[in-house]
C-alpha positions as CSV (number, residue, x, y, z in Angstrom):
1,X,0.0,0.0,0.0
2,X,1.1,3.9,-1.6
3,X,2.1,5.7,1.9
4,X,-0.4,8.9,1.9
5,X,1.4,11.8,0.5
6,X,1.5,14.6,3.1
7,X,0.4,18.0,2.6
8,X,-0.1,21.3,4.3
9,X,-2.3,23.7,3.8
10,X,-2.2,28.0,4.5
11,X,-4.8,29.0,7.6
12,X,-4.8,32.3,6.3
13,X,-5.1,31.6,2.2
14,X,-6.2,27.7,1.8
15,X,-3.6,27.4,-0.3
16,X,-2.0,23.6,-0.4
17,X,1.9,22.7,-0.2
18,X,3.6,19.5,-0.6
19,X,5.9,20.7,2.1
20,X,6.2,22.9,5.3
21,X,8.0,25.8,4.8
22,X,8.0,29.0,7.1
23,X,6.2,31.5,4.6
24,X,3.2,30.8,2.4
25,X,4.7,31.5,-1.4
26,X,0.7,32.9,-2.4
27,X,-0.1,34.7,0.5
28,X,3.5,35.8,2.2
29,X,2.6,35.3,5.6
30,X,4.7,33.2,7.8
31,X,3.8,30.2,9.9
32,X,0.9,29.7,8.5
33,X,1.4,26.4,6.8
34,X,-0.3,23.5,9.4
35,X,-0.2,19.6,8.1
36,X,-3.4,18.3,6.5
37,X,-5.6,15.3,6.0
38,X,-4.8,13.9,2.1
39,X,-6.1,15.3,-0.3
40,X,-9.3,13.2,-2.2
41,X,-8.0,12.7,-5.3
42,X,-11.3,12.6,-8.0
43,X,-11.2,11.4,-11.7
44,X,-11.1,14.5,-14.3
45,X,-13.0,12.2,-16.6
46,X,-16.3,12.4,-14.3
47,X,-18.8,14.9,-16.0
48,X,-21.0,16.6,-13.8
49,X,-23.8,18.1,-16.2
50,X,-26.2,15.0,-15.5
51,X,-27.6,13.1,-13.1
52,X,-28.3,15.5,-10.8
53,X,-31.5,16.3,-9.3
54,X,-33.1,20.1,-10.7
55,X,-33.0,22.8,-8.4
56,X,-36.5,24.6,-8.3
57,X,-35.6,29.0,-9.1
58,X,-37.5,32.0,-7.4
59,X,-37.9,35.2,-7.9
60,X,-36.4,37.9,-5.3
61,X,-40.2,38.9,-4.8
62,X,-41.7,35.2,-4.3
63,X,-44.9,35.8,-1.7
64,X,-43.5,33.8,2.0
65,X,-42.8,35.1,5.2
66,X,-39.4,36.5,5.8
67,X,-37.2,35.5,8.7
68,X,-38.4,37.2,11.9
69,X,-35.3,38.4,13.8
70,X,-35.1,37.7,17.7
71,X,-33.9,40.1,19.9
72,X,-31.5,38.7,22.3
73,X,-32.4,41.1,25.7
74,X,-29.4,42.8,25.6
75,X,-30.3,46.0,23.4
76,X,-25.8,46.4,23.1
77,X,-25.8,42.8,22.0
78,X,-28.9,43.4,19.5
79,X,-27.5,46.7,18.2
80,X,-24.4,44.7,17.2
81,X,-26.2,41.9,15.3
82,X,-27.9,44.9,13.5
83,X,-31.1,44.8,15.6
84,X,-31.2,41.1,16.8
85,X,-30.4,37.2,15.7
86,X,-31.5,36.1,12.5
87,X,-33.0,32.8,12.2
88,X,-30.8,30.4,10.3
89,X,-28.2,32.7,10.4
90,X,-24.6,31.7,11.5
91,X,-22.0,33.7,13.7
92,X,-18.6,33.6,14.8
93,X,-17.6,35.4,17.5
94,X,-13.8,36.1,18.3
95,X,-11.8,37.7,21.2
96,X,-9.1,37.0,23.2
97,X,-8.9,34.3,26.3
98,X,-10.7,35.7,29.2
99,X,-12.5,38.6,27.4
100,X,-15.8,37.6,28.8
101,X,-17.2,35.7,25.2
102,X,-18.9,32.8,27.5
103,X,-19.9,35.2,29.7
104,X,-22.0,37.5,27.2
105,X,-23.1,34.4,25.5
106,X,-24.4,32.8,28.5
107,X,-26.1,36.1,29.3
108,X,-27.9,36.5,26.1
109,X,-29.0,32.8,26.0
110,X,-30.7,33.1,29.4
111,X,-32.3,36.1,28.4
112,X,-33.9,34.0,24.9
113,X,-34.3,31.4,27.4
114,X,-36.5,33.4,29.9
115,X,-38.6,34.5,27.3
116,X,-39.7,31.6,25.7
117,X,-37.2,30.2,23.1
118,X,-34.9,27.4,23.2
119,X,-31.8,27.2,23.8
120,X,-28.8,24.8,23.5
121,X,-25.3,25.7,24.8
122,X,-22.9,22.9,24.0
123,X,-19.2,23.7,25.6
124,X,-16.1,21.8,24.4
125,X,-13.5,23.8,26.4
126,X,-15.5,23.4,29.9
127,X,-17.5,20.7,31.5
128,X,-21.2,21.1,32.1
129,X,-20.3,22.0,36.1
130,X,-18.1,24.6,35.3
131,X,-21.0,26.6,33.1
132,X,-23.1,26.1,36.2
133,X,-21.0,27.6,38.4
134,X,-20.3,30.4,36.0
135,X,-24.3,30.2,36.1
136,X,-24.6,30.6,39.4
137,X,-22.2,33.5,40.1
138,X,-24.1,35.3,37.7
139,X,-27.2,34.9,38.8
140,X,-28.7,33.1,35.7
141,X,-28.8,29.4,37.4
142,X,-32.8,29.1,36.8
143,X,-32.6,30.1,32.9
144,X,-33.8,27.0,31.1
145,X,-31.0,26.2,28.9
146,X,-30.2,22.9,27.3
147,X,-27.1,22.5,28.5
148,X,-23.8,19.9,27.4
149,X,-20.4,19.4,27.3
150,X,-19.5,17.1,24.1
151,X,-16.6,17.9,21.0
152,X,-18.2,15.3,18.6
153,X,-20.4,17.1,15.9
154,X,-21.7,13.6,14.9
155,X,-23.4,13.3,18.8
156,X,-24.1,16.9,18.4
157,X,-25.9,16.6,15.4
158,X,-27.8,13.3,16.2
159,X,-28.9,15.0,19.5
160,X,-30.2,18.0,17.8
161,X,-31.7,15.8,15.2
162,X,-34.3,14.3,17.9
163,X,-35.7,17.4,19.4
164,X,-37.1,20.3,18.5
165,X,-35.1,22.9,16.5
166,X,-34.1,25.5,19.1
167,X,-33.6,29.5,18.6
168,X,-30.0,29.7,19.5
169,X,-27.3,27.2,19.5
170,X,-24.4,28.1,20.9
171,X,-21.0,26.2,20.2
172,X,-18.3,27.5,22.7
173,X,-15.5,27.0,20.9
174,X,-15.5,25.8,17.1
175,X,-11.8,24.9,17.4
176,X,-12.6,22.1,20.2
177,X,-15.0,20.3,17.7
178,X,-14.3,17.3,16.0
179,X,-16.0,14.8,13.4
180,X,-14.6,11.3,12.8
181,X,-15.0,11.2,8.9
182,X,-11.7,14.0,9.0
183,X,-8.2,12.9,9.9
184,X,-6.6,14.8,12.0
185,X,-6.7,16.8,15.8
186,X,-9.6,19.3,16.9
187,X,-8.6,22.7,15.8
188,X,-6.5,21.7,12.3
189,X,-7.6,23.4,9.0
190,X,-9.7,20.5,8.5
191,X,-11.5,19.6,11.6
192,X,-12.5,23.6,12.0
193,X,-13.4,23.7,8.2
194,X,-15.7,20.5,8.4
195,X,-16.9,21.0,11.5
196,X,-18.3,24.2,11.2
197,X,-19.6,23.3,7.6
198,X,-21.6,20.8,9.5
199,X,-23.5,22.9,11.8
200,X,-23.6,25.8,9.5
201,X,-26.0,23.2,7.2
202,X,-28.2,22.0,10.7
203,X,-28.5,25.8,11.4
204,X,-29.6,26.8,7.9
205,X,-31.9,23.7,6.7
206,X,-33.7,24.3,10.2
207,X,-33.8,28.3,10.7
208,X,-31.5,28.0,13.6
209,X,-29.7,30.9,14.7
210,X,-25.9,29.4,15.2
211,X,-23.0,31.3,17.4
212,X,-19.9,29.8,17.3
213,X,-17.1,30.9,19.6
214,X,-14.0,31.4,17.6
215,X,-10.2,31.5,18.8
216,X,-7.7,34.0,18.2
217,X,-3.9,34.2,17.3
218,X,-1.6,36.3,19.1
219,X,-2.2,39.5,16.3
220,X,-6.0,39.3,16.9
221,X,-7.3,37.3,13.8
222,X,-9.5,34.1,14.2
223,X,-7.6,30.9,14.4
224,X,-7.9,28.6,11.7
225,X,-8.6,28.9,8.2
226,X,-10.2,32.2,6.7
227,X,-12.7,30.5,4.9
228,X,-14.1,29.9,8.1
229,X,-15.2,34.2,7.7
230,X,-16.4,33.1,4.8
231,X,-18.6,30.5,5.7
232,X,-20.6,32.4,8.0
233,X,-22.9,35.3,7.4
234,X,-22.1,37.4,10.5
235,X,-18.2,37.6,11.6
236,X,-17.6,39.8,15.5
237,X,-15.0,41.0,17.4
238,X,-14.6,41.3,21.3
239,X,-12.4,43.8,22.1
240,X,-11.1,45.3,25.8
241,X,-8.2,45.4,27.2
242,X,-8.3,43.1,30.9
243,X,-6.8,46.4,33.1
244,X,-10.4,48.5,31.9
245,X,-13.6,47.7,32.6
246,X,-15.3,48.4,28.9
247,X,-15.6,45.6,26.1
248,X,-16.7,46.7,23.0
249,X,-18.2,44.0,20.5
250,X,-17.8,45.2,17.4
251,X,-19.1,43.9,14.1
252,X,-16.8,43.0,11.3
253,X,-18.9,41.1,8.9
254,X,-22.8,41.7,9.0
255,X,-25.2,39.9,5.8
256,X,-28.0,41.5,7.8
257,X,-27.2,44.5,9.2
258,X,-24.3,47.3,9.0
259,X,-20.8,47.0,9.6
260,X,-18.6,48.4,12.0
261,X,-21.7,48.8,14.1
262,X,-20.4,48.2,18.2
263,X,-22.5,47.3,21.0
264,X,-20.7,48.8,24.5
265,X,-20.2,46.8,27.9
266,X,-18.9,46.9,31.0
267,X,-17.3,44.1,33.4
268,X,-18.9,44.3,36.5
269,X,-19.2,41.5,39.4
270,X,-22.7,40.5,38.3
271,X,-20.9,39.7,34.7
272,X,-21.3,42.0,31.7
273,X,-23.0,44.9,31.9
274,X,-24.6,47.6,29.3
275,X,-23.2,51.6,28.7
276,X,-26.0,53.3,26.8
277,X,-24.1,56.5,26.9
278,X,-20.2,55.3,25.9
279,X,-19.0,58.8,25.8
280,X,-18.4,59.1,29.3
281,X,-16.5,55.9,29.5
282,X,-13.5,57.8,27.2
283,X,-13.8,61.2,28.9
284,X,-11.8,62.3,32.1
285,X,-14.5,64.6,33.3
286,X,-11.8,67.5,34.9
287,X,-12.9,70.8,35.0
288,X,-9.9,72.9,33.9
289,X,-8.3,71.9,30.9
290,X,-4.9,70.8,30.3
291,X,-2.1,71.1,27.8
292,X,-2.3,68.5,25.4
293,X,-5.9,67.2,25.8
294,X,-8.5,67.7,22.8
295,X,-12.0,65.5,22.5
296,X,-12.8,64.0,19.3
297,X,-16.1,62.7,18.2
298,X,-15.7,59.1,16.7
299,X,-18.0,57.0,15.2
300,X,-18.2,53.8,15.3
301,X,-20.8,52.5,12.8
302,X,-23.9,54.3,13.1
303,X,-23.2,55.3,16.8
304,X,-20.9,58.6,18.2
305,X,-18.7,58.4,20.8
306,X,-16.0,61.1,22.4
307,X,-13.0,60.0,23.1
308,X,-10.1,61.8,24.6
309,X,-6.8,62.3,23.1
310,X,-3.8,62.9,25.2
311,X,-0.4,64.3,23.9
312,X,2.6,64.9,25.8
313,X,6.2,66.7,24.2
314,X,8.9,66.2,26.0
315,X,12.4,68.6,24.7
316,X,15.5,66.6,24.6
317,X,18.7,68.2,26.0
318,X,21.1,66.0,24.6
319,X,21.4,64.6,21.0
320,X,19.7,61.1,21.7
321,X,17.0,60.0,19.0
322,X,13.6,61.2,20.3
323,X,11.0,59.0,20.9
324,X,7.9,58.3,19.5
325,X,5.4,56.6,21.3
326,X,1.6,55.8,20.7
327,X,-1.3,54.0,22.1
328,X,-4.5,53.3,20.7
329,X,-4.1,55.2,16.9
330,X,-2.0,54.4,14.2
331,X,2.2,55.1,14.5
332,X,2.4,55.4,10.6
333,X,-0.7,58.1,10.7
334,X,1.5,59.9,13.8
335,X,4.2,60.3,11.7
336,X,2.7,61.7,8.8
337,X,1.1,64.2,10.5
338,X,4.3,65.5,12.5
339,X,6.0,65.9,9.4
340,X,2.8,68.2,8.1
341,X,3.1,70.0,11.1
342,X,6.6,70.3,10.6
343,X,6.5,71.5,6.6
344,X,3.5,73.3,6.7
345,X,3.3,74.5,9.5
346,X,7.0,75.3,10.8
347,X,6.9,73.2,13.9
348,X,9.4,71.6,14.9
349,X,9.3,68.4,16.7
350,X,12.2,66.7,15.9
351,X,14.3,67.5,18.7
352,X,11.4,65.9,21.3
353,X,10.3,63.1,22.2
354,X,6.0,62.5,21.4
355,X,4.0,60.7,23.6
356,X,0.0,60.1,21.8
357,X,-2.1,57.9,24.5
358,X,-6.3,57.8,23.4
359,X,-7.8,57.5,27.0
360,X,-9.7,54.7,28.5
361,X,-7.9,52.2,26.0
362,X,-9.8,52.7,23.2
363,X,-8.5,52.0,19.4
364,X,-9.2,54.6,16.7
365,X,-9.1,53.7,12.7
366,X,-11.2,57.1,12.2
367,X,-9.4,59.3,9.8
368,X,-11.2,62.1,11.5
369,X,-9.0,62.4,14.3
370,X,-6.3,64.0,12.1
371,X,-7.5,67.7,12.8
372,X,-7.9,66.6,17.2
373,X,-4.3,64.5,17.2
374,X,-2.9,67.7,15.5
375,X,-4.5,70.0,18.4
376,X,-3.4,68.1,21.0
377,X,0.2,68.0,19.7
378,X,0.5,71.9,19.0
379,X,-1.1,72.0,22.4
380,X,1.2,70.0,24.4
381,X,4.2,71.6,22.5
382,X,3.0,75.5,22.9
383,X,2.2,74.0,26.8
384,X,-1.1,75.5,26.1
385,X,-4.9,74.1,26.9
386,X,-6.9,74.3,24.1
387,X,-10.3,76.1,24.5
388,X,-12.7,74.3,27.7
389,X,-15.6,72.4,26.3
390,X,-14.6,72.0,22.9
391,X,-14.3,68.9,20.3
392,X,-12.1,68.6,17.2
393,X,-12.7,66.4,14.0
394,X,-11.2,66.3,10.3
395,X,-9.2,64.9,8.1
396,X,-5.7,66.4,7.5
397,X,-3.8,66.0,3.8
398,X,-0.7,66.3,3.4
399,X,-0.7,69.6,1.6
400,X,-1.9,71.2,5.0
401,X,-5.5,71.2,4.1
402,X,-8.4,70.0,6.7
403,X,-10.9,67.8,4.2
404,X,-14.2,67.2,5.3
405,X,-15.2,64.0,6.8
406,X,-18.7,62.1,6.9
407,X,-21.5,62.2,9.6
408,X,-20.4,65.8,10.4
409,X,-23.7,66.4,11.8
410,X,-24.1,63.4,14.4
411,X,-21.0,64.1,15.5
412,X,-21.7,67.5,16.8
413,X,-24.9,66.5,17.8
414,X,-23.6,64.1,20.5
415,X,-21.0,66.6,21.4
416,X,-23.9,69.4,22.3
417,X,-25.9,66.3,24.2
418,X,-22.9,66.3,26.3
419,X,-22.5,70.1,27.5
420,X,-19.8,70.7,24.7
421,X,-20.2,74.7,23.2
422,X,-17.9,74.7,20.7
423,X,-16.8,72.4,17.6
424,X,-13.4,73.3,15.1
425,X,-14.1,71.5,12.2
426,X,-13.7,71.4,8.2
427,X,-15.4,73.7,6.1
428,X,-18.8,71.9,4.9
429,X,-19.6,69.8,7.8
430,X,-23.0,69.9,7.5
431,X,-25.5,72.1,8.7
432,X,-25.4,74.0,12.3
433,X,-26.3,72.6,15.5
434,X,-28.4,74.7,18.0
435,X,-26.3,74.6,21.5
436,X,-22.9,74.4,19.5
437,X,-20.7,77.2,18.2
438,X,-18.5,75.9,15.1
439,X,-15.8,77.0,14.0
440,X,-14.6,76.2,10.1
441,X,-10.5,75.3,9.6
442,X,-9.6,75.2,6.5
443,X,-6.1,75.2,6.7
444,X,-3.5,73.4,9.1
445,X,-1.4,76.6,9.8
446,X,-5.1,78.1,11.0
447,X,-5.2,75.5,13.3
448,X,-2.2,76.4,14.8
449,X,-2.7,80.7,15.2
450,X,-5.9,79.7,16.8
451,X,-4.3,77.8,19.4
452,X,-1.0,79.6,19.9
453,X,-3.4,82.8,20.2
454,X,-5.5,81.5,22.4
455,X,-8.5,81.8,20.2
């Protein structure tokens, strides 16, 4: 008997090698390339245009009843999803270890639970006494969920198959599965791949709404192969950092809904809890400002939230290579923008070292924050507060100019909700906003006149 060749295949392409190597030759990552089952080998001489069975065609306006969606309780959870779970719909949710992913989960399927709906939970990574206890602490031990602890997705599926079909189904994680028609250990390419395939066909043939709870690597992505984002029709993030309290679940990939859309929560003793206003989670609440500090309105989705950015310069006295430092925005964008100031503006930072923190932990990826990164430098390097009570927003090019940015209008809406009385903004942001004055910067260099004159 032939000995099986061996392959290995790319978790972040799919692409297939007859040997390891340390980078992928299609995709250029490295370490990417995990062993694999053998490849089926089919005949090229099979023709596959008979003997099929006809697949019946609809129009996009066929008279039925479109999929009702179910909200979960939690209205941050819901706003996520894009308003609530959608039957036969399929989710992965990622996040590092100990973010609180069980937890939330466990939250919402008590919640579906109370109310009337069905719910399996079916934990590979913990046995059925730990979720109890979990349970317990929480204060959700009388929510009637179905609960197990099994890895086999044959047992899964042949429980499932002899009940009713339940509302949620919740597979905590998709990397401990396993099915014994694929070679290989839960959590290779093709035991994730399979697996998932597997439920992802229960879940749509019997409108069931499927969550399963992904691993991550050690640069944030989901562990095993990217088809897996593929596969399913709603792909989410759970973010935080473990030294604050906020998690922020934030929606990558959404069939049903908008993208980028984040739901807001807290970790508190009683588990996960909601922040219907996130603003003040990202705001230091002081009185008097201080050098270097300017608000910025983000948005995240269809949602606002102000955020504090923190700058601190620092003069060098000797000729040592300054330091630049950042936290929570890009350190590509940072550098752009201090060599704007620098050309356009006639600032001169290269003597000092730059320190750019965004409070409370939060990430930005909003090119808005140009125009309130650039305030909070010139303020920290003049050693002068910019004006109390004021936000800052716009993109900056690198000619100098401030462009115009989208949602200008919800974005000083939320600021005036929030006591804020003045906005400095691009030209065209929209229409005024009674309780905020605005002020239009075209120009970089008008930026910094307003701030070195105290204006």
């Amino acid at each position: 008997m032939a000995k099986p060749k061996r392959r290995y295949v790319c978790s972040a392409c799919g692409s297939v090698a007859t040997r390891w190597q340390g980078q992928c030759a299609d995709c250029g990552e490295w370490n990417t390339l995990t062993e694999d089952a053998p490849q089926t080998v089919f005949s090229t001489r099979h023709d596959l245009s008979s003997g099929g069975r006809p697949i019946a065609f609809e129009p996009l306006d066929a008279p039925g009843m479109l999929p009702q969606r179910r909200t979960t309780g939690l209205a941050e959870f819901d706003r996520a999803l894009g308003g609530g779970l959608v039957p036969g719909s399929a989710i992965l949710m990622g996040g590092d270890p100990g973010i609180g992913k069980s937890t939330l989960l466990l939250q919402a399927s008590a919640r579906i639970a109370r109310s009337g709906g069905l719910v399996v939970y079916i934990s590979g990574e913990e046995a059925a006494g730990q979720v109890r206890l979990r349970a317990e602490r929480l204060g959700l031990a009388s929510a009637p969920i179905s609960l197990a602890s099994a890895t086999s997705v044959r047992d899964i599926l042949t429980t499932l198959g002899s009940m009713d079909a339940p509302a949620l189904l919740v597979i905590d994680s998709i990397q401990t599965m396993h099915s014994d028609q694929i070679e290989g250990a839960p959590g290779t390419v093709s035991q994730v791949r399979g697996c998932a395939f597997e439920l992802i066909r229960y879940a749509k043939e019997n409108g069931v709404a499927l969550v399963l709870v992904g691993h991550v690597t050690k640069d944030g992505s989901i562990a095993g192969p990217r088809v897996l984002e593929h596969m399913v029709d709603v792909v989410m993030a759970f973010e935080g950092e473990r030294s604050h309290q906020y998690r922020i679940l934030r929606s990558l990939k959404n069939r049903f809904g908008p993208v980028d859309e984040i739901g807001v929560f807290a970790m508190a003793g009683q588990g996960l809890e909601e922040v219907s206003n996130p603003s003040m989670l990202f705001l230091s609440g002081r009185e008097d400002p201080v050098p270097g500090s300017a608000v910025f309105p983000a948005m995240e989705g269809t949602r606002p939230v102000l955020v504090e950015i923190q700058a601190l310069i620092v003069r060098l006295q000797s000729g040592a290579t300054p330091r630049r430092a950042v936290v929570g925005w890009d350190s590509g964008r940072l550098a752009m923008l201090l060599a704007v100031l620098e050309a356009r503006c006639g600032l001169n930072f290269s003597t000092a070292e730059v320190y750019l923190n965004v409070a409370g932990g939060y990430r930005l990826s909003d090119p808005a924050a140009d125009l309130a990164v650039a305030a909070a430098l010139v303020s920290g390097l003049a050693d002068r507060p910019l004006p109390a009570a004021s936000t800052w927003f716009g993109e900056v090019s690198l000619a100098g100019e401030v462009r115009p940015v989208a949602h200008g209008g919800i974005r000083l809406r939320e600021a005036a909700k929030l006591g804020f009385e003045s906005a400095y903004a691009p030209v065209d942001s929209g229409p005024e906003v009674s309780g905020i004055r605005r002020y239009d910067i075209a120009m970089l260099p008008r930026l910094v006149d307003r701030i070195m004159g105290g204006t």
